[in-house]
N, C-alpha and C positions, 0 to 999 in steps of 0.2 A: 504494500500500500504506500510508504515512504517512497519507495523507487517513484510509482506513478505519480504521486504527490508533484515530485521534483521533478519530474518529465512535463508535467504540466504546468507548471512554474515558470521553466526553461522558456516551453514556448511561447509563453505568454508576453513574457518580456523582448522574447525575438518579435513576436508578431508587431511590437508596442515601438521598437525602434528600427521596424523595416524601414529603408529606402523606399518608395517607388516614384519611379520616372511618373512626369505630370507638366502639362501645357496649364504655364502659369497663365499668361496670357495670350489670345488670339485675337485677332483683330483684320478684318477680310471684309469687311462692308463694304470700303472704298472702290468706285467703280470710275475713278477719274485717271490720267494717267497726268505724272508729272516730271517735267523732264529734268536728270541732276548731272545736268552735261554741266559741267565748270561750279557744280555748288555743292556748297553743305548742308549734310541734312541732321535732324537731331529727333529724336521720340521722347517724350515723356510716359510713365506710366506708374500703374499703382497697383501693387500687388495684392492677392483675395485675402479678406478678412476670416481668416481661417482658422489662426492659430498656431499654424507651421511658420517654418522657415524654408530657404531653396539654396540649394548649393548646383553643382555642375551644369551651369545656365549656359543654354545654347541659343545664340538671337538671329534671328533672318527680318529683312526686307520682302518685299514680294515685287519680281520684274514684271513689270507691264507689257504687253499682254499674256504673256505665257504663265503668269503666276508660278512661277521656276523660286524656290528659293534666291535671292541676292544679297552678296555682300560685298566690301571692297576697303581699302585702307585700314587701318583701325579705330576700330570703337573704342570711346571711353566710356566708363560707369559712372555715373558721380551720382551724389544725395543732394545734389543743390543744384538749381537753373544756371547755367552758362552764357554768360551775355557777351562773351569773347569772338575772334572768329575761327575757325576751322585749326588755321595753322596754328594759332598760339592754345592749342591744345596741348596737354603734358601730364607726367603724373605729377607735376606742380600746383595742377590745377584744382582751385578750391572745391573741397568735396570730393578729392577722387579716390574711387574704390578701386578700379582695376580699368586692365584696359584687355583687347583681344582684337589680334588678327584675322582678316577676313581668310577664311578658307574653303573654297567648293562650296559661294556661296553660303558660309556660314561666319558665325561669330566665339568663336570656343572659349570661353572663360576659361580661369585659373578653376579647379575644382573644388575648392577650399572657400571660393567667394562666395557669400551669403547671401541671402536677401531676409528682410524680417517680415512678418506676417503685414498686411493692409498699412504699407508705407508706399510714399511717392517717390521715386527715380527717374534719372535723365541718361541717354542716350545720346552720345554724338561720336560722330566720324570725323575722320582729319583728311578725309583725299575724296575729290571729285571724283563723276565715273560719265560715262555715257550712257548707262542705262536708263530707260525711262523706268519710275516706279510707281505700284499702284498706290492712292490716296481717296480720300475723301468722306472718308466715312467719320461720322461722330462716336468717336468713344469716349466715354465719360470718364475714364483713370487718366486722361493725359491728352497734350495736343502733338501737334508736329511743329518741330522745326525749323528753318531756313538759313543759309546764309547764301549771298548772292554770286559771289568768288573765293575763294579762298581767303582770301585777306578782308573778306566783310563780316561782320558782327552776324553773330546766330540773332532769330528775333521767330517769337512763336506766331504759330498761325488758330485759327481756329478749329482747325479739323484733325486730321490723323492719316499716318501713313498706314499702309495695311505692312501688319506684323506677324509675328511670333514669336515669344521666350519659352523655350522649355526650360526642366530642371528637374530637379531631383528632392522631393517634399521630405522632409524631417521634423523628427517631432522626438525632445530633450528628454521629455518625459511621458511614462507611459500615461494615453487616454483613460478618461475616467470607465469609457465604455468599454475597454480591455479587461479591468475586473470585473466589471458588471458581468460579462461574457463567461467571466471564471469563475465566477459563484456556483451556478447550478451544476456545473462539474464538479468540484471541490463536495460541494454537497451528495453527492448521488456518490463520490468514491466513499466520503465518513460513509453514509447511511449501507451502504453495500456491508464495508469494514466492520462494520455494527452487529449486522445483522447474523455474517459469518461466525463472529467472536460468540454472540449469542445460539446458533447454533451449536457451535462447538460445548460449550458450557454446558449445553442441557443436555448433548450427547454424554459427558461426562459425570453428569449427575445421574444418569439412566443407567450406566455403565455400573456407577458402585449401588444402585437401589437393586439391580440384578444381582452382583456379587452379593450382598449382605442377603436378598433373600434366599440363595440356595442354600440347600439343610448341610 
């Protein structure tokens, strides 16, 4: 009964600090296309009010028209608006969390970078592209946005570039619902364990009421 005890224990705390991969945010309404031949672009956004955190964050654009994953230069992460322009990006720059190279299309963060449950973040790149990318859609966690060359100041818009962050959802400590889950097991092993014990007992009591009655 201990063994099983402790097998169920085990898993319970595995299930309670599982990883699972998770699209923190999407964002694909926009059905405009905008061209970022010679410009800078930047996203805002805010993460689900969840309770989790996100570590191995992967960021895509979406190319116009093909909706092809896009990426290109490096992204930076920061926790504060950026009113700079493109090039005097750095990891000098106030608020910066991490940065990542564009690859196949993608954005690959350090793995170890966080994000914290229902907070706002900024997105920006440091190198133009010729790609056109899709836009326009209202997302309510964040806008887009702009800078006109290289050397011009970011400055936001009202809408939103169509996106997507995935990652990898964590959670410090085990859910309240993980015990809730492990009660009626915990209980069904005691009352089993009980019930055997009790068995056994009155087999043994039966055993010497036998012995003592034979002559």
């Amino acid at each position: 009964m201990v063994r099983r005890l402790v097998l169920l224990l085990t898993l319970a705390g595995s299930l309670s600090s599982l990883a699972l991969a998770d699209t923190i945010v999407l964002a694909t309404d926009g059905t405009s296309s905008v061209s970022a031949s010679g410009k800078g672009r930047g996203q805002s956004f805010t993460t689900p009010n969840n309770g989790v955190s996100y570590d191995n964050l992967v960021f895509n654009f979406f190319e116009y028209p093909s909706g092809t994953a896009d990426a290109w230069g490096i992204l930076y992460l920061l926790s504060s608006p950026y009113a700079g322009s493109p090039a005097g990006l750095s990891t000098s720059t106030p608020g910066f969390i991490d940065d990542a190279t564009a690859s196949g299309g993608y954005f690959d963060f350090s793995p170890s970078t966080t994000l914290l449950t229902d907070t706002e973040y900024y997105f920006y790149d440091n190198l133009a592209n010729t790609d056109d990318i899709e836009a326009g859609s209202a997302y309510l966690g964040g806008v887009r946005y702009t800078a006109q060359t290289l050397g011009d100041d970011f400055g936001p818009l009202t809408d939103s570039f169509n996106f997507e962050l995935d990652g990898t959802s964590t959670s410090a400590t085990p859910e309240p619902g993980t015990f809730l889950l492990m009660v009626p097991g915990l209980g069904l092993l005691l009352r089993n364990r009980f019930k055997r014990n009790q068995a056994a007992r009155n087999q043994v009591a039966l055993d010497r009421l036998t012995l003592l009655s034979r002559p």
